[in-house]
DRENVO-877240 format. One line per 8 residues: number of its first residue (from 1); their letters; for each residue x negated, y, z negated of C-alpha. Coordinates in Angstrom, 1 decimal. Example, Ala and Ser with C-alpha at 12.3 -4.5 7.8 and 13.67 -1.06 7.14 Angstrom:
2
1) AS) -12.3 -4.5 -7.8 | -13.7 -1.1 -7.1 $
END
This chain:
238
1) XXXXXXXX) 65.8 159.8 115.1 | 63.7 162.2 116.7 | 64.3 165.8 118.3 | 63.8 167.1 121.1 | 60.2 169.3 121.0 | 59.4 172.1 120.3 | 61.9 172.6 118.1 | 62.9 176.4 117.7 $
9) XXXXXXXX) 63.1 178.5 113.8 | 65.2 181.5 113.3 | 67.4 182.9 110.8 | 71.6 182.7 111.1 | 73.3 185.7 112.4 | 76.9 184.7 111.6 | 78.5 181.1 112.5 | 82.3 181.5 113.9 $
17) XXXXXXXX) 85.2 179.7 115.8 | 83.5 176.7 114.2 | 81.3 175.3 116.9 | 79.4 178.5 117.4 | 76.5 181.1 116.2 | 74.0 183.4 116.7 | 70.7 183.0 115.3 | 67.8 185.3 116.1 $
25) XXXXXXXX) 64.8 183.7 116.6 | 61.5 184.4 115.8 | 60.5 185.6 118.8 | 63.3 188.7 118.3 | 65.7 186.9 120.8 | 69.1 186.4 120.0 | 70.8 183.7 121.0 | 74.4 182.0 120.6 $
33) XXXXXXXX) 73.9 178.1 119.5 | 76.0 174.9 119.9 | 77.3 174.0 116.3 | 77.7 170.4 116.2 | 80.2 170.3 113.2 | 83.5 171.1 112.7 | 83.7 171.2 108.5 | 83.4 173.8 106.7 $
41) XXXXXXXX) 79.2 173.8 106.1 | 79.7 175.2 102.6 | 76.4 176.8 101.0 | 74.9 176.0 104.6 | 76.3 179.1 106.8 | 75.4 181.9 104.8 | 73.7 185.0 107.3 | 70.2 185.2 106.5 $
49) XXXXXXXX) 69.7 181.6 106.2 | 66.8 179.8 108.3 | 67.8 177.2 111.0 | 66.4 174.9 113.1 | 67.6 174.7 116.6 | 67.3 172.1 119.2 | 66.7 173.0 123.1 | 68.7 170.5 125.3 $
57) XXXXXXXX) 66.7 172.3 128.4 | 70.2 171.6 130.3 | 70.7 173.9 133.4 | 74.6 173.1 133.3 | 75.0 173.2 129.4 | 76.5 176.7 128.7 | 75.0 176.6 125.3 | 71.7 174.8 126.0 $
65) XXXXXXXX) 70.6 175.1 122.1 | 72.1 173.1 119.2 | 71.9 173.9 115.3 | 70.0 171.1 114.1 | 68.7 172.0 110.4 | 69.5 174.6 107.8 | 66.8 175.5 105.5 | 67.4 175.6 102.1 $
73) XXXXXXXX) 65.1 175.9 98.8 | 64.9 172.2 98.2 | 64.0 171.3 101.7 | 65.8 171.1 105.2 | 69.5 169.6 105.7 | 71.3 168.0 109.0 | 74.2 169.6 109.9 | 74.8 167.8 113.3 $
81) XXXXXXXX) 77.7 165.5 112.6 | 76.8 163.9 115.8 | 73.0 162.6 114.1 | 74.3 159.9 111.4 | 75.2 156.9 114.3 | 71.9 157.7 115.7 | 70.0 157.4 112.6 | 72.1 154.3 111.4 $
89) XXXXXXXX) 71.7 152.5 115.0 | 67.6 153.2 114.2 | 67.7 151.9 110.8 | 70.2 149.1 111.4 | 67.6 147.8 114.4 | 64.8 148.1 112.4 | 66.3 146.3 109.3 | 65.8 149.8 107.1 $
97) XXXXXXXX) 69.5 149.1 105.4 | 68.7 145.7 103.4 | 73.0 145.7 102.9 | 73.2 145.3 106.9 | 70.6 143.0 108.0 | 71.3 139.3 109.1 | 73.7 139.7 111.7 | 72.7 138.7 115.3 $
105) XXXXXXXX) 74.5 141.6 117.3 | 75.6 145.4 116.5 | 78.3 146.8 118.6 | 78.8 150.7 118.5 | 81.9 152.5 119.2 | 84.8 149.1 118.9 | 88.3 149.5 119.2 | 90.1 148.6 116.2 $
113) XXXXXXXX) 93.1 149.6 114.0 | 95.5 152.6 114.7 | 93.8 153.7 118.2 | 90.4 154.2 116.5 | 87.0 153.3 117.3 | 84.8 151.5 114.3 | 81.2 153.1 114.1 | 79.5 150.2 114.5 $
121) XXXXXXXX) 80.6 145.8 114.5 | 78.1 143.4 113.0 | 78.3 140.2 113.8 | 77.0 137.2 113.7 | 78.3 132.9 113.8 | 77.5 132.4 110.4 | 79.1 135.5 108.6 | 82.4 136.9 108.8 $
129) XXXXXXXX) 82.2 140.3 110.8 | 81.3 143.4 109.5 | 83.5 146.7 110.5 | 81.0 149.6 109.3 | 82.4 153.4 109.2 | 79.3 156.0 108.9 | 80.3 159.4 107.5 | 78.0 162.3 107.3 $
137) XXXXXXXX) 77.4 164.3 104.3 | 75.5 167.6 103.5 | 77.8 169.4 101.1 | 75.5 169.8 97.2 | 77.1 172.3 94.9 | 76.0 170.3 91.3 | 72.0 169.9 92.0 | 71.6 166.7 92.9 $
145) XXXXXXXX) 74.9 165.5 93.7 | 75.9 165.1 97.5 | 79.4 165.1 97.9 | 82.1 164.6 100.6 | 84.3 166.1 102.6 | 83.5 169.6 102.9 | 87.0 170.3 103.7 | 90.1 168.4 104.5 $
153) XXXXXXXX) 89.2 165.3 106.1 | 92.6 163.4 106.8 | 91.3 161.5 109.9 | 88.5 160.0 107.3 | 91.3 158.6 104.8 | 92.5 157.0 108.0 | 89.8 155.3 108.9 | 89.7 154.1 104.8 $
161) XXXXXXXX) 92.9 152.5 105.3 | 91.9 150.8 108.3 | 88.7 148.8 107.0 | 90.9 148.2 103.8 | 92.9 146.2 106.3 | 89.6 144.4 108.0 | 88.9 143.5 104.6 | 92.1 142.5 103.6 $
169) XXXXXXXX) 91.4 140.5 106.6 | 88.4 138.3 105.0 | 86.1 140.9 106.9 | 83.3 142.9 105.3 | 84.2 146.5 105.5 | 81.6 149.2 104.6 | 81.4 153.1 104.6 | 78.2 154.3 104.8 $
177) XXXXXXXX) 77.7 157.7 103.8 | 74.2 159.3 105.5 | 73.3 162.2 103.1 | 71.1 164.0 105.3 | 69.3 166.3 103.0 | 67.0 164.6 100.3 | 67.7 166.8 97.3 | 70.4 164.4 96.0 $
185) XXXXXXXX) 69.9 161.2 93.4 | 73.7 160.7 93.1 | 77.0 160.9 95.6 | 80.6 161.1 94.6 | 83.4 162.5 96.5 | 84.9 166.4 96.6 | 88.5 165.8 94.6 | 88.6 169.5 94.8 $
193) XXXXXXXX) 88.4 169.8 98.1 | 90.2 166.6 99.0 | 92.4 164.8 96.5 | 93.4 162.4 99.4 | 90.1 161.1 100.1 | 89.0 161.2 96.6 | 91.3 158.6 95.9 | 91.5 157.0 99.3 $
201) XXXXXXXX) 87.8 156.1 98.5 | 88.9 154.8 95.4 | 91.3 152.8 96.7 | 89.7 151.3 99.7 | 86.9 150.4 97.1 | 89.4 148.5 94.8 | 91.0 146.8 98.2 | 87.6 145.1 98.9 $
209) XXXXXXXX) 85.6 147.8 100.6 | 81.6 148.6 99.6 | 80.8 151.5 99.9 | 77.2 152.6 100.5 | 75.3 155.9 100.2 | 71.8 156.5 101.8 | 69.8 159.9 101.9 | 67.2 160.9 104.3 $
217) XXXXXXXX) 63.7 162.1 104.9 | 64.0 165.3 107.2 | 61.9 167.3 109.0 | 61.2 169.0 112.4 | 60.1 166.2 114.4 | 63.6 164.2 113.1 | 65.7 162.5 110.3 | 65.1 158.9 108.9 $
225) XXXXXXXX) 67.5 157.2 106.6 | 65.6 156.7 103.5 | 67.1 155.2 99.9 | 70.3 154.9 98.5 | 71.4 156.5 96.1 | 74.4 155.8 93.8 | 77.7 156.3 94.1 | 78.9 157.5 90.7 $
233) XXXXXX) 82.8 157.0 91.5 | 82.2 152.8 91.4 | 82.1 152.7 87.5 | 86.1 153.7 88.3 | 86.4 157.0 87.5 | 88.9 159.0 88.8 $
END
């Protein structure tokens, strides 16, 4: 998935009301940005911290630039919660997730379950369906351990409890966790910050529902989904 060019660098000012900030750029300019996620960007907000902005070049948008990037010492992370179905829809047409291939058709955005929209519906005559729920991730605290949610995320054990009924179906139901950053060999979910997910995950994985965790190669010009890594909470840990 690629950005729009030229991208812009700055430093964070301050982010606030959750879907805003000010970044001064190098040029000296200071500007309030789109913020295109509404967790709680823990170790990725901090004033000072470089960022990476995308320019829309919208004459109607009243915040033509989005935070794209944060820059941290291992590298750059993706903070637009928006970016994972992009990246997936790349990778899943050009065969990049060997979990995913083989189906004949990919659907995005399919009504299913309790009012809800699946992320994406493979298909194909030969297979049962596949129901596949992408998450985004971004949160490292351990080095080397992506994690997820950030914060609360009650609409995301929702969604668990939903494929765990495709599934209980005979579907194949799958989260896919994009880790965009690619500091992380290992993924396991926040019980700290969410005991509900924690073992919604757990549970959903038990009722028949993979679960599958890729990182990313990220730079300026875009993201690419790149390797899975593991996800240390399948040995059954609690």
């Amino acid at each position: 998935m690629l950005f729009p060019q030229p991208m812009r660098r700055g430093v964070l000012i301050r982010r606030y009301k959750r879907f805003l900030a000010d970044v001064r750029f190098e040029d000296g300019s200071e500007t309030t940005v789109h913020v295109a996620n509404p967790g709680a960007m823990l170790g990725l907000n901090m004033p000072g911290m470089p960022v990476w902005c995308s320019d829309s070049r919208s004459t109607t948008r009243k915040l033509p630039l989005t935070w794209e990037l944060a820059e941290v010492d291992n590298g750059l992370v993706g903070i637009n919660t928006h970016n994972p179905n992009k990246i997936v829809a790349e990778a899943l047409k050009a065969g990049a997730i060997p979990e995913l291939t083989g189906y004949a058709s990919v659907r995005p955005e399919v009504k299913y379950g309790e009012a809800s929209r699946i992320d994406f519906l493979l298909e194909d005559e030969t297979r049962p369906p596949c129901w596949l729920e992408v998450k985004n991730c971004h949160l490292m605290r351990t080095p080397g351990l992506a994690e997820f949610p950030d914060c609360v995320a009650a609409r995301s054990a929702r969604h668990l409890r939903e494929l765990e009924t495709m599934a209980a179906q005979g579907h194949r139901a799958v989260q896919l966790f994009v880790i965009q950053r690619a500091d992380c060999d290992r993924f396991d979910t926040a019980g700290d910050i969410d005991k509900v997910y924690h073992a919604a995950l757990r549970h959903a994985f038990r009722a028949g529902v993979e679960v599958l965790c890729y990182e990313c190669v990220i730079d300026p010009a875009g993201v690419t989904l790149s390797k899975r890594i593991p996800w240390i909470g399948a040995d059954g840990s609690e």
